[in-house]
DRENGUDO-7422 format. One line per field, with one value per residue (C-alpha): residue number from 1; x, y, z; residue in three letters. Coordinates in Angstrom, 1 decimal. Layout:
% residues N
i = (NUM ...)
xx = (X ...)
yy = (Y ...)
zz = (Z ...)
aa = (ala ...)
% end
This chain:
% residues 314
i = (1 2 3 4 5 6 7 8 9 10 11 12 13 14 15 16 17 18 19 20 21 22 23 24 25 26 27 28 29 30 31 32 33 34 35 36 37 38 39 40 41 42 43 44 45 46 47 48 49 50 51 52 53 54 55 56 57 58 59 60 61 62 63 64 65 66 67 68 69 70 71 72 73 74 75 76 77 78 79 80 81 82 83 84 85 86 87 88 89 90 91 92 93 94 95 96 97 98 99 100 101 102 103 104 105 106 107 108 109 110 111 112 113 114 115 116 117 118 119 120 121 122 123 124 125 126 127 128 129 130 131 132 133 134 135 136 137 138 139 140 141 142 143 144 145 146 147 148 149 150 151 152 153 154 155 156 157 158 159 160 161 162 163 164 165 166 167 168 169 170 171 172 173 174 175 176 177 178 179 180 181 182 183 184 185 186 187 188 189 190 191 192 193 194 195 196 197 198 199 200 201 202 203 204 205 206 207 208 209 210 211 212 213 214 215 216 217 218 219 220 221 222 223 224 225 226 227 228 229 230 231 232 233 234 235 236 237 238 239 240 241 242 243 244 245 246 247 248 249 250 251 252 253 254 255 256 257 258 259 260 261 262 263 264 265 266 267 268 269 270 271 272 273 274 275 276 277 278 279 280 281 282 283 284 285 286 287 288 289 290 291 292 293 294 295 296 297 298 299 300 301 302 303 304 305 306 307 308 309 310 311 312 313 314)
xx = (20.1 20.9 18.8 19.5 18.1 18.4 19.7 21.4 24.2 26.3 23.2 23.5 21.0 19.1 18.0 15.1 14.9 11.7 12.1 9.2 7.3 6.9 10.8 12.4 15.8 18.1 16.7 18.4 18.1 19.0 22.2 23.7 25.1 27.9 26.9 23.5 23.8 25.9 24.1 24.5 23.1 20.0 18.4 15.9 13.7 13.4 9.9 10.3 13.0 12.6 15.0 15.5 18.0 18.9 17.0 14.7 12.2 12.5 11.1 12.1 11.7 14.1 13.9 14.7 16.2 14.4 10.7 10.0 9.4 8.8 7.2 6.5 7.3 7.5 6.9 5.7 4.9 7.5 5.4 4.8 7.6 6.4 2.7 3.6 6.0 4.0 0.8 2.6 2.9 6.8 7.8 10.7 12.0 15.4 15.1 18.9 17.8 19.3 21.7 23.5 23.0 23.5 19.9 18.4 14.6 12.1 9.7 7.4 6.1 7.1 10.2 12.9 15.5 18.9 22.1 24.7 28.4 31.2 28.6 28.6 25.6 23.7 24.7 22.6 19.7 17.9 14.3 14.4 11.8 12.8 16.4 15.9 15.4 19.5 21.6 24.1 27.7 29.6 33.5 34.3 35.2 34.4 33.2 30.4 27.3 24.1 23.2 19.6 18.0 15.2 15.9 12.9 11.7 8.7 8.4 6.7 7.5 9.8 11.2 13.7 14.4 16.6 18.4 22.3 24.9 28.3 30.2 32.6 34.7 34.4 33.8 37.1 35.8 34.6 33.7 30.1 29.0 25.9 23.1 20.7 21.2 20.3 22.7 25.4 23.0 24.9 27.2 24.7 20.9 19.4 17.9 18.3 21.3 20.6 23.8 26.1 27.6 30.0 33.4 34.2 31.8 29.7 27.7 24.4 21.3 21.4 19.0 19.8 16.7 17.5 15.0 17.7 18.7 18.9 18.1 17.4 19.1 19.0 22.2 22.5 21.5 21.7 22.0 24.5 23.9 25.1 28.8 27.6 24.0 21.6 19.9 16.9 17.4 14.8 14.8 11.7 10.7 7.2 7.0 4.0 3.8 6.9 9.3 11.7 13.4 13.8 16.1 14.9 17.0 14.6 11.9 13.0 13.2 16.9 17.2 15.2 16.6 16.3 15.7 13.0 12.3 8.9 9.8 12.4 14.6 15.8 19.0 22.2 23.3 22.0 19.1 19.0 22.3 22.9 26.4 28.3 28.1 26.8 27.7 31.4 32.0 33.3 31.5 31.8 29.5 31.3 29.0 25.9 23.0 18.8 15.4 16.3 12.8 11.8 8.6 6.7 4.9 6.2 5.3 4.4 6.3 3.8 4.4 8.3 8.1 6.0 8.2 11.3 8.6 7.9 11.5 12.9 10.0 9.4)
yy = (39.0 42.0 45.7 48.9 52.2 54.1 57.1 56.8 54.5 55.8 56.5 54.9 52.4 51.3 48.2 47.4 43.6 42.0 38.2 36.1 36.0 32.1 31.7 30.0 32.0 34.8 38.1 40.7 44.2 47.3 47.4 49.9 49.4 52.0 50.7 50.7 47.2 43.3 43.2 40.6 37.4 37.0 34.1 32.7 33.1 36.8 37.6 41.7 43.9 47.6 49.6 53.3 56.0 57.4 60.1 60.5 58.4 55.6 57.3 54.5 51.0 48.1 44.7 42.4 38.6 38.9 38.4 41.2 44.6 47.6 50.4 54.2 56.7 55.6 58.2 58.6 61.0 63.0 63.3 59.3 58.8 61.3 60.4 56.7 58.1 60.2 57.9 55.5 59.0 59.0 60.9 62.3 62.3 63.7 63.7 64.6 66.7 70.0 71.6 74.0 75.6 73.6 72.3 69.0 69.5 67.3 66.8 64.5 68.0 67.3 70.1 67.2 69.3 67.9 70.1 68.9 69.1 68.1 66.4 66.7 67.9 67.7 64.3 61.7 60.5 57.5 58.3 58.1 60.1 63.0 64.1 66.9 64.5 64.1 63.1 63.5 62.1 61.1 61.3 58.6 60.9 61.7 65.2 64.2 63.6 65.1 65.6 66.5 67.3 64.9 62.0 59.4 57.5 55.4 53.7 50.2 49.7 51.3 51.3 52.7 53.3 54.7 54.2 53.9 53.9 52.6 53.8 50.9 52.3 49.4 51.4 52.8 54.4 51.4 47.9 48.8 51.9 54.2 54.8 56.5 56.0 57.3 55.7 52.9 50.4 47.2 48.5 50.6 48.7 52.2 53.1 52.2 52.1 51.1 50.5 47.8 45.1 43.1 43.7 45.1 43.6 41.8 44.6 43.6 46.3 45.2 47.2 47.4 48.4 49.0 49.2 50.2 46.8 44.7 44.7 42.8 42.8 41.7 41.2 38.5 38.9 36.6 39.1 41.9 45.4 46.2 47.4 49.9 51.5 51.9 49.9 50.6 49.3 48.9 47.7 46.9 46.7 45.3 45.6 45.0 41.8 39.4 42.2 41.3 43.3 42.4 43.7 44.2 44.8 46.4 45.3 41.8 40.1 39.0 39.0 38.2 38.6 35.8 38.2 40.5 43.7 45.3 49.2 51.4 53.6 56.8 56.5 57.7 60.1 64.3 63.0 61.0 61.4 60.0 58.7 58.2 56.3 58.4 58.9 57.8 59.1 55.8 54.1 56.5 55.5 56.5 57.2 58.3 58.4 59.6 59.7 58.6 58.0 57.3 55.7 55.0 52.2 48.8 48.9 45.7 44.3 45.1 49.1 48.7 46.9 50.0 52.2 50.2 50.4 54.1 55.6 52.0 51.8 55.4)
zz = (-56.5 -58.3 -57.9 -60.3 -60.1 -63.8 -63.9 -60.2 -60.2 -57.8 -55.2 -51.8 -51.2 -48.5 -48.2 -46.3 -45.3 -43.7 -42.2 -43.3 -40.1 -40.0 -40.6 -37.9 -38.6 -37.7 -38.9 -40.9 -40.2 -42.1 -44.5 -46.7 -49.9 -52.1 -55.4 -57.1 -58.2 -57.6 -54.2 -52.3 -51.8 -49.5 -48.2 -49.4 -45.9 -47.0 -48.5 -49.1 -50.2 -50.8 -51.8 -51.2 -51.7 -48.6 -47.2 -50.4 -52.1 -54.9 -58.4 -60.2 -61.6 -59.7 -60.7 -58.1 -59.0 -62.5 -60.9 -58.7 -59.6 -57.5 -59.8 -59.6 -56.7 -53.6 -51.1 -47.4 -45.2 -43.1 -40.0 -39.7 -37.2 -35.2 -34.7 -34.5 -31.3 -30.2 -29.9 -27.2 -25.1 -24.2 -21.2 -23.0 -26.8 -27.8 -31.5 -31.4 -35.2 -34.0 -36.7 -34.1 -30.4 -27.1 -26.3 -27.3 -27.6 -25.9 -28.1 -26.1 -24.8 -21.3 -21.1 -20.3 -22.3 -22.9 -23.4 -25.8 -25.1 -27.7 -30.1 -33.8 -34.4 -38.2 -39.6 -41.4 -39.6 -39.8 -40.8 -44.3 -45.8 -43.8 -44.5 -41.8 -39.1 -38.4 -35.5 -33.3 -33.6 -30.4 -30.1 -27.7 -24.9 -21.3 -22.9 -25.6 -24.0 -23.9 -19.9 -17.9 -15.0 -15.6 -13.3 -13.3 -10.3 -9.0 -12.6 -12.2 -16.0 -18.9 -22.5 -23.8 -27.4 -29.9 -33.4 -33.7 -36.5 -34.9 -38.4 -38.0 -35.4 -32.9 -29.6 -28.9 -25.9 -23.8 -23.6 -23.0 -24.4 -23.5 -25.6 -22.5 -18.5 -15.4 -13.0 -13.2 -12.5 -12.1 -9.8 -7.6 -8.4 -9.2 -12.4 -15.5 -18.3 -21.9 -23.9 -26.0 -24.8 -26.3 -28.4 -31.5 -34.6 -32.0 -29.6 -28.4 -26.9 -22.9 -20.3 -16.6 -14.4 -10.6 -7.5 -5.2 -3.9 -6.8 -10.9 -13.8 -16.9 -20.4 -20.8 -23.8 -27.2 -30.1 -32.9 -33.1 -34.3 -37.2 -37.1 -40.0 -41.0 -38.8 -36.5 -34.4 -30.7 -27.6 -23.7 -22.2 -18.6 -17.4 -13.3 -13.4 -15.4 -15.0 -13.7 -16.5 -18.9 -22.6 -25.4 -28.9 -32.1 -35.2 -33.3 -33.1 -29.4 -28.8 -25.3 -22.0 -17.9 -15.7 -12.9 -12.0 -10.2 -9.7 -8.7 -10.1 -8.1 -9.1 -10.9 -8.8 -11.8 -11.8 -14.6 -18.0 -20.0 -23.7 -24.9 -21.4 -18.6 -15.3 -12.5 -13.4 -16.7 -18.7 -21.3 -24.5 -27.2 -30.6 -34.0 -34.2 -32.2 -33.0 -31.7 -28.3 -26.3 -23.1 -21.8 -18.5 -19.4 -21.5 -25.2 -26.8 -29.5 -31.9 -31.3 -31.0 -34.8 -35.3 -34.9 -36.7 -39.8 -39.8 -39.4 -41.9 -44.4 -45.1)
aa = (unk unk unk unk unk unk unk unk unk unk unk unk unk unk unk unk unk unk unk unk unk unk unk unk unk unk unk unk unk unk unk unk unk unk unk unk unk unk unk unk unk unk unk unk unk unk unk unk unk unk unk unk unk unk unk unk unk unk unk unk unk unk unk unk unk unk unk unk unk unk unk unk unk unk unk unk unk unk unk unk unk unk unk unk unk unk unk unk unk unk unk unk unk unk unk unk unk unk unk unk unk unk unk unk unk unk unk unk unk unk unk unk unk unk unk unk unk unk unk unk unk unk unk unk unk unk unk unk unk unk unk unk unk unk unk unk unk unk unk unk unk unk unk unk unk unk unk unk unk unk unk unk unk unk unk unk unk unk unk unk unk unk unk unk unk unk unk unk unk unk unk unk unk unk unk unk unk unk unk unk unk unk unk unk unk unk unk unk unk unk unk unk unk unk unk unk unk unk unk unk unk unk unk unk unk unk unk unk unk unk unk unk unk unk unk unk unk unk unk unk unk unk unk unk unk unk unk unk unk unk unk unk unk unk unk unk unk unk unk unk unk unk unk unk unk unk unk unk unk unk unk unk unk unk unk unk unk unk unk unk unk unk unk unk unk unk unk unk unk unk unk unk unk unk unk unk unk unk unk unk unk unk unk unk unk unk unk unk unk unk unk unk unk unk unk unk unk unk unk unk unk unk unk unk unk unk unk unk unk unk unk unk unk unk)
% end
């Protein structure tokens, strides 16, 4: 399959692959490509590729294996991401999009404000059709986190929710890096921690959830997140349906606990922190983090492909 864009040879390309829903297969998320055309091979089980330039919109013609073509501009509305966030009513939403200053914004509107220390703040952000939506870059150290007061409690369900770009680096800071946690959860059974799991080229989104004297966790995955690019990763909790919690990877299902816990307890760290492990300090995430949300109820699969769609799609 080959894909050109004319007048933009050099542009970076995002391609944009949807698994045919009735395709009993692996499914492909996100990738990123240097060259505007020679792209690779895709299986055959794929039934839509868009492509994009990265942060901006396709004004273009691309002809796709000699039979499909995508004409015109395609554009989309900046604010989609937000409403289709907004909507499912998160209890807090660190967007991560700040360019400077030590406060991370909650823009759920519930005043859970973060405060950045030693994070690279400015870089590319996932949501493509708005380049000012960036993100936050973490350096693999005790020091880079984002840190809160807001420590939740009582939840009887939860998702968590947020896009990552590992750049490649492999997760020099720990074997299971933090995306979002309130607590060391499998070593204490108190609230929740969201992170990878996994080794280098092979980490998988797991979710710990804690009611103080036991958890659950969805700690196996069958498909990795991408090593490079960004990929859109969820944990969802459901106390008050079977109690277990459920991994998703671009808002595909790819992992399920055998346990089950129907309370959450609040989590043994000061309040929700992003890129380290709390209360102990280990597990640096390294690259990039955005649009980390939290939720006090358990959003269908449905809403979590709803969201992969509106930050991937436009």
């Amino acid at each position: 399959m080959t894909g050109s864009v004319p007048g933009s040879p050099a542009a970076v390309l995002q391609a944009v692959l949807r698994q045919n829903p009735n395709a009993a297969s692996t499914s492909y998320g996100p990738g990123v490509f240097t060259t505007a055309s020679n792209l690779p091979h895709l299986p055959s089980l794929m039934d839509e590729v868009v492509l994009l330039p990265q942060n901006a919109y396709l004004d273009a013609n691309v002809e796709i294996g000699g039979n499909l073509t995508v004409d015109g501009s395609l554009t989309a509305s900046s604010t989609l991401y937000d409403s289709t966030v907004l909507a499912d009513s998160p209890v807090l939403w660190w967007k991560l999009n700040e360019t400077s200053g030590s406060t991370a914004a909650d823009s759920s509107g519930n005043s859970h404000t973060g405060t950045y220390s030693s994070v690279t703040q400015g870089l590319w952000g996932p949501i493509i059709a708005n380049a000012s939506e960036t993100s936050g870059q973490f350096a693999s150290a005790s020091s880079s986190k984002v840190t809160s007061s807001y420590n939740p409690s009582g939840f009887t369900a939860l998702t968590v929710e947020a896009w990552v770009n590992q750049l490649g680096l492999g997760q020099p800071g720990g074997g299971n890096p933090r995306i979002a946690d309130n607590s060391h959860t499998d070593s204490d059974n108190n609230g929740f921690q969201f992170f990878l799991m996994g080794s280098a080229g092979s980490y998988y989104p797991t979710l710990y959830v804690g009611n103080g004297s036991t958890n659950t966790n969805a700690a196996t995955a069958s498909v990795a997140v991408p090593a490079y690019g960004w990929g859109y990763v969820a944990g969802v909790w459901n106390g008050n349906g079977d109690g277990k919690a459920r991994t998703y990877l671009n808002g595909i299902l790819v992992g399920t606990s055998a346990g089950s816990v129907s309370t959450m307890s609040a989590g043994s760290g000061a309040g929700v922190v992003a890129g380290i492990g709390i209360p102990y300090n280990g597990d640096y995430f390294t690259g990039l983090i955005a649009q980390i949300a939290v939720y006090s109820t358990a959003l269908s699969q449905a809403r979590l492909i709803a969201h992969y769609q509106a930050g991937a799609y436009t």
